[in-house]
C-alpha positions as CSV (number, residue, x, y, z in Angstrom):
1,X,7.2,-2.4,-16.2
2,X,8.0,-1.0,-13.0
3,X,11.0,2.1,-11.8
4,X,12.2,4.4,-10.1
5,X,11.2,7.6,-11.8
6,X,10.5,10.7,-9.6
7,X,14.4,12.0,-10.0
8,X,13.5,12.1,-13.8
9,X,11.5,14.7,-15.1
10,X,7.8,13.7,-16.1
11,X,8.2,14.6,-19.5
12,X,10.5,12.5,-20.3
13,X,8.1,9.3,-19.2
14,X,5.2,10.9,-20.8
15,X,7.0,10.8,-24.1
16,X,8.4,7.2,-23.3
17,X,4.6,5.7,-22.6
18,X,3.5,7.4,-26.0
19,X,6.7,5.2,-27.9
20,X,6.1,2.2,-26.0
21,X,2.2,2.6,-26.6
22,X,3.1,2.7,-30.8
23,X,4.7,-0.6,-30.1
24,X,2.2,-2.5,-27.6
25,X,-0.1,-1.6,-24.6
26,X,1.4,-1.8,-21.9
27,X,0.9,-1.3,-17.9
28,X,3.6,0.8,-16.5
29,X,4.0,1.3,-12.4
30,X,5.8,4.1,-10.8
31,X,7.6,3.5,-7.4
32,X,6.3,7.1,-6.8
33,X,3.6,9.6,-5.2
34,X,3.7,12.5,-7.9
35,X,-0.2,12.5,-9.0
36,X,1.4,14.2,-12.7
37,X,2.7,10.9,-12.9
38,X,-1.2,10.0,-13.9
39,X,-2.0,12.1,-16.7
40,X,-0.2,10.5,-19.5
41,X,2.9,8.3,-18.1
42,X,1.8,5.8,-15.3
43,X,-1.6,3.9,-14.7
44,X,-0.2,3.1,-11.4
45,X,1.8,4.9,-8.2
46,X,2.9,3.4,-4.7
47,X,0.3,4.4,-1.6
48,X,2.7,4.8,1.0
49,X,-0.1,7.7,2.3
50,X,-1.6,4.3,3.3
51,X,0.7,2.3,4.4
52,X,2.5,4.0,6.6
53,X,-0.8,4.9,8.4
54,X,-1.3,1.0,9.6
55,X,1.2,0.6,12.4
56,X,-0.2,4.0,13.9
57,X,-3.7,2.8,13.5
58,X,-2.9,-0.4,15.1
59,X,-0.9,0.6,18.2
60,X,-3.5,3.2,19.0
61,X,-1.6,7.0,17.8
62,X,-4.1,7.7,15.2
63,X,-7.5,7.3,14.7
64,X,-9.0,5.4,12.0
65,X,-10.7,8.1,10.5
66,X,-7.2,9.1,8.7
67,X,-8.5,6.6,6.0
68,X,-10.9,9.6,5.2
69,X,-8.3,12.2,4.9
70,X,-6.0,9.4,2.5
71,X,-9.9,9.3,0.1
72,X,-10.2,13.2,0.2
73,X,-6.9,14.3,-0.2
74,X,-6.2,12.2,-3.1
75,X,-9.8,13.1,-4.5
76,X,-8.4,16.6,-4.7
77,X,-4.6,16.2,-5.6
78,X,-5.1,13.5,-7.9
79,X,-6.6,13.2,-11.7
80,X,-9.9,11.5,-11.6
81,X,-9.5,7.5,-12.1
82,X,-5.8,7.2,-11.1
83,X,-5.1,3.9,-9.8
84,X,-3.0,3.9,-6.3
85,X,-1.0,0.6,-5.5
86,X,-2.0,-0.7,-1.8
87,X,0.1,-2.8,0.1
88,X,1.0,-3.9,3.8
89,X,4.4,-4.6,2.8
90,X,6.9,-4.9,-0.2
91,X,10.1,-5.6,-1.2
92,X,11.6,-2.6,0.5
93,X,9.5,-2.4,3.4
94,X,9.8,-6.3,3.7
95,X,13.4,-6.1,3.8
96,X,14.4,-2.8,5.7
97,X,11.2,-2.6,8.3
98,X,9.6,-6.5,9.3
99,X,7.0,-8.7,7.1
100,X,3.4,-7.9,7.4
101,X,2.9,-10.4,10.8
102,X,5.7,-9.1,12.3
103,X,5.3,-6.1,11.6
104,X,1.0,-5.7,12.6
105,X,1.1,-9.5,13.9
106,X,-0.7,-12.2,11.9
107,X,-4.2,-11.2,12.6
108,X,-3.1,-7.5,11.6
109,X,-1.2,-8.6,8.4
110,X,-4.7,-10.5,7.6
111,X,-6.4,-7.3,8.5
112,X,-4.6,-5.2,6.6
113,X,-4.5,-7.4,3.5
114,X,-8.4,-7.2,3.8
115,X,-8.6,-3.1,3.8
116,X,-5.6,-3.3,0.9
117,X,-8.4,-5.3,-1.9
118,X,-11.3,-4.2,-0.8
119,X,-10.3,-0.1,-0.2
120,X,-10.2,2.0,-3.7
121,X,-7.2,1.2,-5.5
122,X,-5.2,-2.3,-6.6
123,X,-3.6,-4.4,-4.2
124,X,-0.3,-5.3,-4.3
125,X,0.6,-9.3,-2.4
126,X,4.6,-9.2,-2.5
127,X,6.5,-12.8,-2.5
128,X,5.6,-15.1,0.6
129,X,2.4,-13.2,1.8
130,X,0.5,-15.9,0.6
131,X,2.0,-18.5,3.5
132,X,2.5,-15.7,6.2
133,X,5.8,-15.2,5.7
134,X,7.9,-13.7,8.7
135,X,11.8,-13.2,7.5
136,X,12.9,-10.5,5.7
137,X,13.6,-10.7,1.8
138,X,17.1,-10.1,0.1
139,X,16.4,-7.8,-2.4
140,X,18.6,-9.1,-5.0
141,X,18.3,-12.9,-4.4
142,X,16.0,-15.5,-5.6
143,X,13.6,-16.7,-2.5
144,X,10.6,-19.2,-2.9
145,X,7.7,-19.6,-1.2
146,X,7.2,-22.5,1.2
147,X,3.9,-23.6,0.1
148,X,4.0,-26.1,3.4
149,X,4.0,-23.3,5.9
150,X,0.4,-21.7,7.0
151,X,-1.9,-23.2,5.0
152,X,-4.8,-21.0,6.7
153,X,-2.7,-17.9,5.6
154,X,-3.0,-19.3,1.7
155,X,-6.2,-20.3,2.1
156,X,-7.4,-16.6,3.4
157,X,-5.4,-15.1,0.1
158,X,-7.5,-17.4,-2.3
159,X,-10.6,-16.1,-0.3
160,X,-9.8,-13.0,-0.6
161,X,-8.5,-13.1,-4.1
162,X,-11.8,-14.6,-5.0
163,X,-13.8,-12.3,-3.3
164,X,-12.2,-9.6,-5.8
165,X,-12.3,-11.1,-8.9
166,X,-15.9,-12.0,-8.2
167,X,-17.2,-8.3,-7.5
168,X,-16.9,-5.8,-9.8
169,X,-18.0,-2.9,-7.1
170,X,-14.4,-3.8,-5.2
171,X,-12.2,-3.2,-8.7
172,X,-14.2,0.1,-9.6
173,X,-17.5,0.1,-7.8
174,X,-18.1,3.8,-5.8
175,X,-16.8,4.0,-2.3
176,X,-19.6,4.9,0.7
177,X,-18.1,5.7,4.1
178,X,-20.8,4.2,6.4
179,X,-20.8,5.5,10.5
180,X,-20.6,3.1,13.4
181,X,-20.6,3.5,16.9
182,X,-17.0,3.4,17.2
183,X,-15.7,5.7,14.3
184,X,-11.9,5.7,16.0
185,X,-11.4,2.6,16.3
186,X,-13.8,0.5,13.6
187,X,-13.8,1.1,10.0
188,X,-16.9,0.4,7.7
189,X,-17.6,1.2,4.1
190,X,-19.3,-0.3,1.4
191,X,-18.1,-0.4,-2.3
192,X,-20.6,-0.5,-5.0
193,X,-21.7,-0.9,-9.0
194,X,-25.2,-0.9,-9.4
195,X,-26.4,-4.1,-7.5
196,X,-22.7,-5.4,-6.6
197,X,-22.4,-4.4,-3.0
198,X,-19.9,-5.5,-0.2
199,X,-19.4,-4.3,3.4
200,X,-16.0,-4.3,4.7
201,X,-15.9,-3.5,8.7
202,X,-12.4,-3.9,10.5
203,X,-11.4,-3.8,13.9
204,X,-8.4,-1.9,13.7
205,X,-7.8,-1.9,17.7
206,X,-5.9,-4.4,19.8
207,X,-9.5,-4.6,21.9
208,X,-12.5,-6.1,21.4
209,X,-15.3,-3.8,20.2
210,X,-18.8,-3.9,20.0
211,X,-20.4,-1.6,17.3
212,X,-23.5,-0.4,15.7
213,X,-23.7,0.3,11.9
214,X,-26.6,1.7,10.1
215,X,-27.1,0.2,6.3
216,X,-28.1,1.8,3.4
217,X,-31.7,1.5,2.0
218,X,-30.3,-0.7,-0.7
219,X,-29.4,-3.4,1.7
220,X,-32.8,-4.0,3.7
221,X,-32.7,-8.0,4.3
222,X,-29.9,-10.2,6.2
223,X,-26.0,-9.5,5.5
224,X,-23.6,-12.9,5.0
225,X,-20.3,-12.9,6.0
226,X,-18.1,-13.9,3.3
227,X,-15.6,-15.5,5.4
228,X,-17.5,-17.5,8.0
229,X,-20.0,-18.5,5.4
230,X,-22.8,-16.9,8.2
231,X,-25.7,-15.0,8.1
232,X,-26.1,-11.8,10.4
233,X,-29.5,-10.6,11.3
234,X,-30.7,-7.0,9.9
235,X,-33.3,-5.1,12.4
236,X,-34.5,-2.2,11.4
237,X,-31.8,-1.3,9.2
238,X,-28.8,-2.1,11.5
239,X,-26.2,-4.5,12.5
240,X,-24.7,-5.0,15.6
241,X,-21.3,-6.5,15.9
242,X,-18.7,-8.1,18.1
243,X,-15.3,-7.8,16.5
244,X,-12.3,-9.7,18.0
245,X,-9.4,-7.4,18.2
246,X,-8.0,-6.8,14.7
247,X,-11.2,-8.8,13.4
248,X,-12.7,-8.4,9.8
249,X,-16.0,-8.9,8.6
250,X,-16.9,-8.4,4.8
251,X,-20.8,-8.9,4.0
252,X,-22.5,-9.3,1.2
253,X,-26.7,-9.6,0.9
254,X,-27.5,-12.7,1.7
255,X,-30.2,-14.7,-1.1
């Protein structure tokens, strides 16, 4: 179930999730920041510290490294293990700001839909992501999805869907901030659970941008790009990188 809860006092949803939890398990979602909300109500609360980052990101205010303020300050404010929902959009933003492509353009909305499953945290896909949707949503009213429009946008959401459910170290695996030559603009991290690794560097600029990452002794042989289905050379522990503006690459070791 998901509300509307931070006008209500805590204590009354703490007591709630015990009742409900008598009668079944269930998953319960705040449309809220409050980290109290995670120590006995909610499993989940809305990340609006990162959405509302992405446009500023994008159009070149703020520097990417705000990511690691979002990771530290919720390490501190926040109970260990709570969940935060990431999104590029939802039903409100969809319907009182733009869609995702309009919004951070169709290569951004891909971009950002990449950082959103693969950044600590659950993603959220709201209705029409899947086929790039670009109107904005009644929030009341019954819309489906036009599974005819942007097939390349449905077919990067079962990628990246896939890509998920396949590794473990992207639903719970440790986060690893990993430098690159261009630490304003590029972001790079990898996510892993014991052998389960996966590198995620985006281009967050409208520019092209040529960077420099060092790897972790743990990955010592050739990276493939999930996406492309190519290999990238390792030398001596780096990787060197021409990213399109508002490109992603995600790699895992290559067999």
């Amino acid at each position: 179930m998901t509300v509307t809860v931070e006008l209500v006092p805590t204590d009354f949803w703490d007591l709630a999730r015990k009742q409900l939890d008598k009668i079944k398990p269930v998953m319960m979602l705040s449309e809220g920041t409050l980290p109290e909300q995670h120590v006995e109500a909610f499993d989940l609360t809305y990340s609006w510290n990162v959405y509302d980052v992405f446009e500023k990101i994008i159009n070149g205010s703020t520097l990417v490294t705000v990511f690691d303020d979002v990771m530290r300050n919720e390490s501190l404010q926040f109970p260990q293990g709570a969940l935060r929902l990431r999104f590029n959009t939802n039903h409100d933003k969809n319907a009182w700001d733009n869609p995702a492509v309009i919004k951070f353009t169709p290569q951004g909305a891909k971009a950002t839909a990449v950082f959103t499953f693969t950044y600590p945290g659950v993603p959220l896909m709201y209705n029409g992501e899947e086929v790039g949707n670009n109107k904005k949503l009644d929030l009341f009213e019954k819309v489906d999805i036009d599974w005819s429009k942007n097939p390349d946008f449905r077919e990067f959401y079962e990628q990246l869907a896939t890509l998920r459910a396949a590794h473990s170290a992207l639903r719970r695996g440790e986060f690893v901030r990993m430098e690159n030559s261009d630490n304003q603009k590029v972001y790079s991290f990898l996510r892993k659970l014991g052998d389960d690794q996966v590198i995620v560097v985006i281009n967050f600029s409208m520019n092209e941008r040529r960077v420099e990452i060092s790897l972790p002794d743990s990955l010592k042989g050739n990276l493939k790009e999930y996406f492309s289905n190519t290999v990238k050379n390792v030398s001596q522990g780096k990787v060197v990188l021409k990213l399109a503006p508002l490109e992603y690459n995600v790699f895992l070791p290559a067999q």
